[in-house]
N, C-alpha and C positions, 0 to 999 in steps of 0.2 A: 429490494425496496430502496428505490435512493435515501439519503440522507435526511432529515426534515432540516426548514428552513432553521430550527430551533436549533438544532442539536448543531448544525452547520457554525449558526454564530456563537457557540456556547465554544466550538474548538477553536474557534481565529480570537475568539476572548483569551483563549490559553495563552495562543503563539505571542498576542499582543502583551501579556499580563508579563510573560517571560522577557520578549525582547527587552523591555523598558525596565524591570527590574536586573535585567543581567547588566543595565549598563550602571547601577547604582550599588551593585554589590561583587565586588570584583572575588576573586579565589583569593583566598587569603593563605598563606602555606603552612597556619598551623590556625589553630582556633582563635579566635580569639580573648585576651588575657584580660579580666576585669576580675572587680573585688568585691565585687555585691554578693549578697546572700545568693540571690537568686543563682550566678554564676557559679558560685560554691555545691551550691546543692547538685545544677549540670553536670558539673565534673566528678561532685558523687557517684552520682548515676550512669555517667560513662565508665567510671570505674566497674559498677558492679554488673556493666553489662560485659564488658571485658570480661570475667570473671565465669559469664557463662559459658556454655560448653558451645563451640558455635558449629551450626549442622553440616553437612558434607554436604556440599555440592552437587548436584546431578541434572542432568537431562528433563527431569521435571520441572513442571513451571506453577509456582506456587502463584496463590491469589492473596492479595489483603484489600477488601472493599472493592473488591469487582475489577483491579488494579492488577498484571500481570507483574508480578518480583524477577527481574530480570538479573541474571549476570552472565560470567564469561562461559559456564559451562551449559547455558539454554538459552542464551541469547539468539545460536544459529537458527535453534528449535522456533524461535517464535519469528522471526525473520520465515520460515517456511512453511509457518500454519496458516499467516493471517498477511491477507492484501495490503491490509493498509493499517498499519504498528504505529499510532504516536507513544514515543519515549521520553520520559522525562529524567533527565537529569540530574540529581539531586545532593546538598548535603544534610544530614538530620541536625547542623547546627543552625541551616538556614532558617531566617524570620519568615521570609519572603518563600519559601518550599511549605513552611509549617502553615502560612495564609495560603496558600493554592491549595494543597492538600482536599478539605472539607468539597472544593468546587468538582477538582480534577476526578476525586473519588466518586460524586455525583454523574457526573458526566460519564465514565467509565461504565458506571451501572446500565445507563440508560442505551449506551451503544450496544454494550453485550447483549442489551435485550432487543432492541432495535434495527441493529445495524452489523448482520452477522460477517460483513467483508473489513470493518476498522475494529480495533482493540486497542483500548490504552496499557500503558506500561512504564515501571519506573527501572531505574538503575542508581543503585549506590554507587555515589562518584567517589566518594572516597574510598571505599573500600573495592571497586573495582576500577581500577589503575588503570589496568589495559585496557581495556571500554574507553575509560575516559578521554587519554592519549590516542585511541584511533581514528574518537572521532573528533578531537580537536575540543572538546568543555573548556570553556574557558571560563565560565560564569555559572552562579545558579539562581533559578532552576533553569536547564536549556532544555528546550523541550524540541526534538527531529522527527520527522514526519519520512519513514520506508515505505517504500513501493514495491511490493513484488518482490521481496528479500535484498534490494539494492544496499547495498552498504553503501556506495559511494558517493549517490548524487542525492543526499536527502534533501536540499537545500533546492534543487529544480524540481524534484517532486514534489516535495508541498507546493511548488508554485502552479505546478500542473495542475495538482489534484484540486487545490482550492479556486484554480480558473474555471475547470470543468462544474464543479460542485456551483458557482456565480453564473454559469452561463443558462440563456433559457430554454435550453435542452439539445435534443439533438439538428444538427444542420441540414438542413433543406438543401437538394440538389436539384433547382428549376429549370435547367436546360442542358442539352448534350455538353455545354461550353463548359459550363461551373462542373457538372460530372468528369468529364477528360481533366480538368485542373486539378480538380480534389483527388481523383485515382491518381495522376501523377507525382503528385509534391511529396506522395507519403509511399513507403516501402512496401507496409500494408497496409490494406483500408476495407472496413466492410461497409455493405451498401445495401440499403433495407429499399427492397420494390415493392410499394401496397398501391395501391389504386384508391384505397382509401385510406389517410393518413391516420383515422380516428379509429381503426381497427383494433382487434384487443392484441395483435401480432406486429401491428407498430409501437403501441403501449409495451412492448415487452421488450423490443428493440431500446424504446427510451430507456427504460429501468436501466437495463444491459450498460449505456451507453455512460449513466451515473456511478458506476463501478468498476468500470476498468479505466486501461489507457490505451486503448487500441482504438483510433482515428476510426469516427462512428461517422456514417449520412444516411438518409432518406431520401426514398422522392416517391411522385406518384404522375411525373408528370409522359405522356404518354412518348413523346420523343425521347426520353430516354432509356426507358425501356424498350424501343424500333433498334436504339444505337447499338444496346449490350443485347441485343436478342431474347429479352425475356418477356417469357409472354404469359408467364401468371405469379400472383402473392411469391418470392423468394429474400432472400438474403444470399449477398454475394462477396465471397472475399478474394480481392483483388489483390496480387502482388508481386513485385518484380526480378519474380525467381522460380524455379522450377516451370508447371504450367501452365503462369500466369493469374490461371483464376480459377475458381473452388466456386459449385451453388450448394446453396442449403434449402431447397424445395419445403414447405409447410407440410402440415399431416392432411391426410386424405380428407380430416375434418378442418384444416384450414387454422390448423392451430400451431402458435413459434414455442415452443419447450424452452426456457431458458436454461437450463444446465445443460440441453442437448448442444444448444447453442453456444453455449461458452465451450462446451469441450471440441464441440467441430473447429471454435478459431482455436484453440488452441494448438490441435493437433496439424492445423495445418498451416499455422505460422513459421513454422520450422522446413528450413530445407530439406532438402534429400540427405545430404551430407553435412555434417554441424560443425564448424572447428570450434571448437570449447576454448572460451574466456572467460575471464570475472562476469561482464559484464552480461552474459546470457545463460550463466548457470543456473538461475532459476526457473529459467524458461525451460530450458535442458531437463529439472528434474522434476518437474511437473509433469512433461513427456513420458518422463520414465516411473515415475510414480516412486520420487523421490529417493532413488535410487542412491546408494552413498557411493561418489565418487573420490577419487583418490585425488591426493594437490597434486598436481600435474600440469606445468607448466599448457600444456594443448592437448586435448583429444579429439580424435574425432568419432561425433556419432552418427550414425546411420539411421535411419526413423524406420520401425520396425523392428530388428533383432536389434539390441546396442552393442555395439564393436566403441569398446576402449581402447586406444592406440600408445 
């Protein structure tokens, strides 16, 4: 189910709320020093929380308010469970983290129950170092927007994701012309052929189309389907490797299965032969059904049995 229009501007409220406070609350490299009561009393209480026993770390991903608790030892974990991870950044002395909190915690709720492809999630900047330095915090709260476990390019993802999320749905392919430019420009591309766009197999194509990042079109128009040969209801992935092109024919009752449909692009986005990099490791291990691989500079995998090299 895409996104609602609500829940859509409740998260660019975040992004906005963050930027413009990061720039009025710089990182400061110890607390800061005041003499008020109130101050007095803070520092109590960090003392006595120092004090407690503090828990091991592990692989598990705890919740507070619908809010995924992130650090260095589950952070990979939740990079791998969920499409679309916004992170917030945080420190617990921040004014400006403790005013977002009540919003971000609301919005959280309503995704997990809403919107089973995003999850929100914080991170202690202070207490988690390495996070903080990988991913360049400079401010709080900063809140990053992953894609698909990307570590690196969160900063083009959220722009993605929030273009796709503003756009008014999936794109119309009206003639052989715009069809050949659209398959072209893009490595892979799927292409949804209905003859009637208001089918409940184009509806499901749209949904499809609000939750990934895999370059989505439609058409219905009858030259294009003479051009790519197809002569009833399918979905077609197109791409510029192995060959060429992959159909996904509807059920015998005329019906598009959306999980069938996400695992067909997935399995077949992948070449024959994979050289392994940062950059398509999660692709990789969704293939393999998230197989733990080793840090290794290059592997290569083979679709089918997997050969680590």
């Amino acid at each position: 189910m895409r996104t609602s229009t609500l829940l859509t501007t409740a998260l660019l409220g975040l992004l906005l709320w963050a930027s413009c406070t990061r720039a009025e609350e710089e990182t400061p490299k110890e607390a800061p020093k005041e003499t008020t009561e109130e101050t007095s009393k803070e520092l109590e209480d960090d003392e006595v929380e120092e004090e407690k026993p503090k828990k091991n770390k592990t692989t598990e991903i705890e919740e507070e308010s619908d809010v995924m608790v992130l650090h260095i030892n589950n952070f990979e974990r939740a990079l791998s469970e969920n499409k679309y991870l916004l992170v917030e950044f945080y420190a617990p002395w921040c004014g400006h983290c403790q005013r977002l909190a009540p919003v971000y915690e609301e919005v959280a709720g309503r995704l997990k129950q809403e919107e089973k492809d995003m999850r929100l999630a914080k991170v202690n900047a202070i207490e988690e170092k390495e996070l903080t330095e990988e991913f360049e915090v400079g401010g709080y709260p900063t809140i990053k927007l992953f894609v698909n476990g990307d570590r690196g390019r969160s900063a083009e993802a959220m722009v993605t994701w929030m273009k796709r999320q503003a756009s008014p749905g999936t794109p119309t392919l009206d003639s052989p012309s715009s069809a050949a430019q659209f398959i072209q420009a893009h490595n892979i591309s799927v292409v949804g052929f209905f003859k009637d766009m208001e089918s409940e197999p184009a509806k499901v194509l749209d949904e499809l189309y609000f939750s990934t990042d895999v370059e989505f079109a439609k058409t219905s128009s009858p030259e294009v389907f003479n051009k790519y040969e197809v002569t009833a209801d399918s979905v077609v992935l197109f791409k510029k490797f192995d060959e060429g092109r992959v159909d996904f024919p509807l059920t015998e009752e005329g019906k598009l299965d959306k999980q069938n449909l996400t695992s067909f692009i997935q399995e077949n986005s992948l070449e024959l032969i994979i050289h392994f990099t940062p950059e398509n490791e999660m692709q990789i291990k969704t293939h393999i059904g998230n197989l733990h691989l080793p840090n290794l500079h290059s592997i290569s995998v083979v679709k089918g049995p997997v050969h680590i090299i």
